[in-house]
VOGU-3710 file (C-alpha; in Angstrom, 3 decimals, decimal comma):
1> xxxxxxxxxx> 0,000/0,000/0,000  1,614/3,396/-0,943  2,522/6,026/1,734  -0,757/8,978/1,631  -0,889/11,720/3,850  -4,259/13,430/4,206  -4,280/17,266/4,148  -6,369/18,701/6,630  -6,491/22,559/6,082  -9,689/25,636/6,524
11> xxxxxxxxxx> -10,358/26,856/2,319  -9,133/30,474/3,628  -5,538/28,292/3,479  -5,548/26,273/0,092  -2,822/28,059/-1,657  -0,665/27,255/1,424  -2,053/23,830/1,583  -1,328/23,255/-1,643  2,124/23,759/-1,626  2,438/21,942/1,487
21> xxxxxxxxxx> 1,297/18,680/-0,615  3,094/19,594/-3,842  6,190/19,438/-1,248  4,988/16,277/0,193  4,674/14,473/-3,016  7,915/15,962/-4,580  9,766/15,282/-1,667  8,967/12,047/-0,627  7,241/9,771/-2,961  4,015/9,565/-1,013
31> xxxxxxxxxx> 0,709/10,797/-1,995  -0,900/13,511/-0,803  -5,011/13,860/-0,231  -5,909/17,378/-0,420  -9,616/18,439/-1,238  -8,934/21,050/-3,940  -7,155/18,345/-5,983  -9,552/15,003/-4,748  -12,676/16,579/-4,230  -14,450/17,199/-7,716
41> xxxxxxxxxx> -18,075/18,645/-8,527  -20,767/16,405/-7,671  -18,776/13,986/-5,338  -20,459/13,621/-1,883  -17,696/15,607/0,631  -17,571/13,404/3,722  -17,588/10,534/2,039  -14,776/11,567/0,060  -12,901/12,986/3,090  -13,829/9,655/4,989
51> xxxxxxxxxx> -11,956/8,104/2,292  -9,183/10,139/2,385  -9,022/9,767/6,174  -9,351/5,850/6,192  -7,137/5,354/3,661  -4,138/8,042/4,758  -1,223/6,637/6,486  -0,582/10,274/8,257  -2,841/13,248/8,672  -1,256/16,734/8,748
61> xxxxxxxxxx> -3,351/19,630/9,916  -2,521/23,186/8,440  -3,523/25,329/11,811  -4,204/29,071/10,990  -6,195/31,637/12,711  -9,027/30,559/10,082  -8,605/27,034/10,410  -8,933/26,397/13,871  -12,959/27,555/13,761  -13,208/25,410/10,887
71> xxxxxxxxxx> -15,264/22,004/12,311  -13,866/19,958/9,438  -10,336/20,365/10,117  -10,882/18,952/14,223  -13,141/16,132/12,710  -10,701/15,139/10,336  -7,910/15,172/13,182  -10,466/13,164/15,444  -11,000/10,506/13,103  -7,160/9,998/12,536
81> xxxxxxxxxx> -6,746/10,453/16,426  -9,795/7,797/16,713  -8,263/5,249/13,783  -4,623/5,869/15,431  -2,797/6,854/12,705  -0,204/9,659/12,943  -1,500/13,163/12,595  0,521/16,450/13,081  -0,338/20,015/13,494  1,583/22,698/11,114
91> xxxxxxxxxx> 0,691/26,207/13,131  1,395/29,040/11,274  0,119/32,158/12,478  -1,886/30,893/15,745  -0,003/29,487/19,237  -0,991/26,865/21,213  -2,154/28,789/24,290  -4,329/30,435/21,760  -5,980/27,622/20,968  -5,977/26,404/24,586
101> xxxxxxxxxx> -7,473/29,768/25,651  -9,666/30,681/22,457  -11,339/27,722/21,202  -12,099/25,256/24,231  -9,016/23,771/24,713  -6,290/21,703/22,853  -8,425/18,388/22,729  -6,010/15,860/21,014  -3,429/18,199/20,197  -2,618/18,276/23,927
111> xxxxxxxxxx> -0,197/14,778/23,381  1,147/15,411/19,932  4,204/17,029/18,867  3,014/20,339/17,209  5,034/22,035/14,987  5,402/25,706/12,987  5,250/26,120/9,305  9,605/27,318/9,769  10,130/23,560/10,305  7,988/22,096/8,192
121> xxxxxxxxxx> 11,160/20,789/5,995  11,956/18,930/8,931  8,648/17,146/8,974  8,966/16,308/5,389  12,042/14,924/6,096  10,991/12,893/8,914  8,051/11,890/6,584  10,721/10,866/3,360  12,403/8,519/6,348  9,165/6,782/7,422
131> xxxxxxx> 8,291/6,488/3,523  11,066/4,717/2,840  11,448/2,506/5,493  7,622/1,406/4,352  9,814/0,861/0,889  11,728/-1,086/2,198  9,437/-3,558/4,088
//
């Protein structure tokens, strides 16, 4: 089964997004689910971002000051939280204690390893690492 990683990300943050995944893909080899790209006219939207959820290996959440009052983006965390696959928050422009203090608390970002969009190439090489050791299996 390839290596996905599933996009999570508020539409006020696409053109971000999507360079996060063009990174991804470039980068590493895996895929990357993002709505703008598997989302098309007519498809039903949760069952298409059930999909993509279910079938990710890794979830990465783009957290903004617009995304964090979008419901989608904490559902789509929850269900990779709830199906126990890896999942990792990207903030970029928004702190934790903001969330924590602003939006009812930090949920099941409280036990993960948060990061900042500045070390996002660090991620992606973390990611490239776990990619190919699934290679290599």
């Amino acid at each position: 089964m390839p290596y996905s990683v599933f996009l999570s990300h508020g539409w006020h943050d696409r053109w971000i997004a999507r360079q996060m995944a063009a990174i991804i893909v470039e980068r590493t080899g895996a895929s990357a689910f993002i709505d703008i790209f598997d989302i098309h006219s007519g498809d039903r939207i949760e069952e298409r971002v059930h999909t993509g959820v279910t079938g990710c290996t890794e979830l990465v959440s783009l957290l903004t000051p617009w995304s964090v009052d979008r419901n989608w983006v904490w559902t789509e965390m929850a269900a990779a939280w709830t199906l126990k696959k890896r999942y990792v928050g990207v903030m970029f422009g928004v702190k934790l204690d903001q969330i924590e203090r602003d939006h009812g608390g930090l949920a099941i970002l409280s036990p993960t390893k948060v990061i900042t969009l500045d070390e996002f190439d660090d991620y992606v090489g973390e990611l490239g690492r776990r990619v190919k050791d699934v290679d290599h299996v």
